[in-house]
C-alpha positions as CSV (number, residue, x, y, z in Angstrom):
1,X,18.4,11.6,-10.6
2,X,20.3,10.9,-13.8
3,X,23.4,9.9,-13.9
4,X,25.2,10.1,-17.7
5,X,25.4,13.5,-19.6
6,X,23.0,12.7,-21.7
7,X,20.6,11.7,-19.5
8,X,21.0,15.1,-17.4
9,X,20.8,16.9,-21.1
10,X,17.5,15.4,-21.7
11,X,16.1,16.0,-18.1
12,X,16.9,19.5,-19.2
13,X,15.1,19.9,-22.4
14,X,12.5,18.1,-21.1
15,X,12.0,20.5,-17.7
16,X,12.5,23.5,-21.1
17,X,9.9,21.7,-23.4
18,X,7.2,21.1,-20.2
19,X,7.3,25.0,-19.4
20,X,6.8,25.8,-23.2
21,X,3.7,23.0,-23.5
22,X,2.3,24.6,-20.4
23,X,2.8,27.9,-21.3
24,X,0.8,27.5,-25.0
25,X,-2.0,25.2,-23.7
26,X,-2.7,28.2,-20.8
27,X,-2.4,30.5,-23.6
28,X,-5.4,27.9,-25.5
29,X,-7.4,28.0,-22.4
30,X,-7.4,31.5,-22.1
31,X,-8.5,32.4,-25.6
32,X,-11.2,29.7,-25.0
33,X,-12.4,31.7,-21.9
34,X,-12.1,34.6,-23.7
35,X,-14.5,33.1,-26.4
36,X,-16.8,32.8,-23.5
37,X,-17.0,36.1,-21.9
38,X,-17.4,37.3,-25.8
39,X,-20.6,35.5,-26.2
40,X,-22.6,37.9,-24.0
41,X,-21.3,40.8,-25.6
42,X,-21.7,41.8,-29.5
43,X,-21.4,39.7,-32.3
44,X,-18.6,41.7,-33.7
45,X,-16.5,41.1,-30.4
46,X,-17.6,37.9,-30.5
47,X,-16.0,37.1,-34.1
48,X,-12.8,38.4,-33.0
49,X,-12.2,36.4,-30.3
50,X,-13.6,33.4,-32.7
51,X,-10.5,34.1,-34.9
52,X,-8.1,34.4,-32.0
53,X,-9.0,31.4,-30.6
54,X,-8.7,29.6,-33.4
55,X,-5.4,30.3,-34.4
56,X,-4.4,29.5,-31.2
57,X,-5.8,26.6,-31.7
58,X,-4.4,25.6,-35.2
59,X,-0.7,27.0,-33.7
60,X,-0.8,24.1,-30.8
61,X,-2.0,21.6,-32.8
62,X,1.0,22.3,-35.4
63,X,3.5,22.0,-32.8
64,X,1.9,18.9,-31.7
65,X,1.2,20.4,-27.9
66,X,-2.5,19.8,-27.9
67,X,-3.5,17.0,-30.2
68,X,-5.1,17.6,-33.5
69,X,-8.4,16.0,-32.9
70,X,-8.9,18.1,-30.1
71,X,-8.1,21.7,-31.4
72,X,-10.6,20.3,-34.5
73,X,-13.3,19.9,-32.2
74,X,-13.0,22.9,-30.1
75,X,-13.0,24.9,-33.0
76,X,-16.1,22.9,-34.1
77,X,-17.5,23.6,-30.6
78,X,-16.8,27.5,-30.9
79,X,-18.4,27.5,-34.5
80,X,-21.6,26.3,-33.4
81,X,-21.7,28.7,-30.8
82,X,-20.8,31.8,-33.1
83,X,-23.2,30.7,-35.3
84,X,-26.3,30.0,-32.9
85,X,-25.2,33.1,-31.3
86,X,-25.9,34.8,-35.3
87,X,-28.9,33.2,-36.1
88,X,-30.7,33.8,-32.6
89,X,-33.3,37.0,-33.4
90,X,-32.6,40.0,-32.4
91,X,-34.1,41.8,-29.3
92,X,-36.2,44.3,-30.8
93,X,-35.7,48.2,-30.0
94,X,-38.2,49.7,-28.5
């Protein structure tokens, strides 16, 4: 346990600033599942979440929660995924 004031002060913003960093990276990893599910349904549906998840993305990577490199390649990831998902032919109507 700390012992000096500032040393319990900084055990406190750091217990505050690990519940916030949690928090946003769950909130990442939901959007990300969300991206998921999307890509059985339409393509519409599909785009939304695309947007969603990627300003989740961009909004952890600005606060430095996730690291830059990463949120970059996810998005990358979810892009080539919307996009084979746009280019596959469609199932024709019978």
């Amino acid at each position: 346990m700390p012992h000096t004031r500032s040393a319990k002060k900084n055990l406190r913003k750091t217990a505050k600033r690990r519940l916030h960093n949690r928090a946003v990276k769950k909130g990442v990893k939901t959007e990300l599942k969300g991206f998921q599910v999307a890509l059985e349904g339409p393509i519409e549906e599909l785009r939304t979440q695309f947007k969603l998840a990627c300003k989740k993305l961009d909004k952890a990577a600005a606060k430095r929660v996730v690291h830059a490199n990463m949120a970059a390649r996810k998005k990358s990831q979810l892009a080539r995924a919307l996009n084979a998902k746009e280019a596959a032919p469609k199932p024709a109507a019978t």
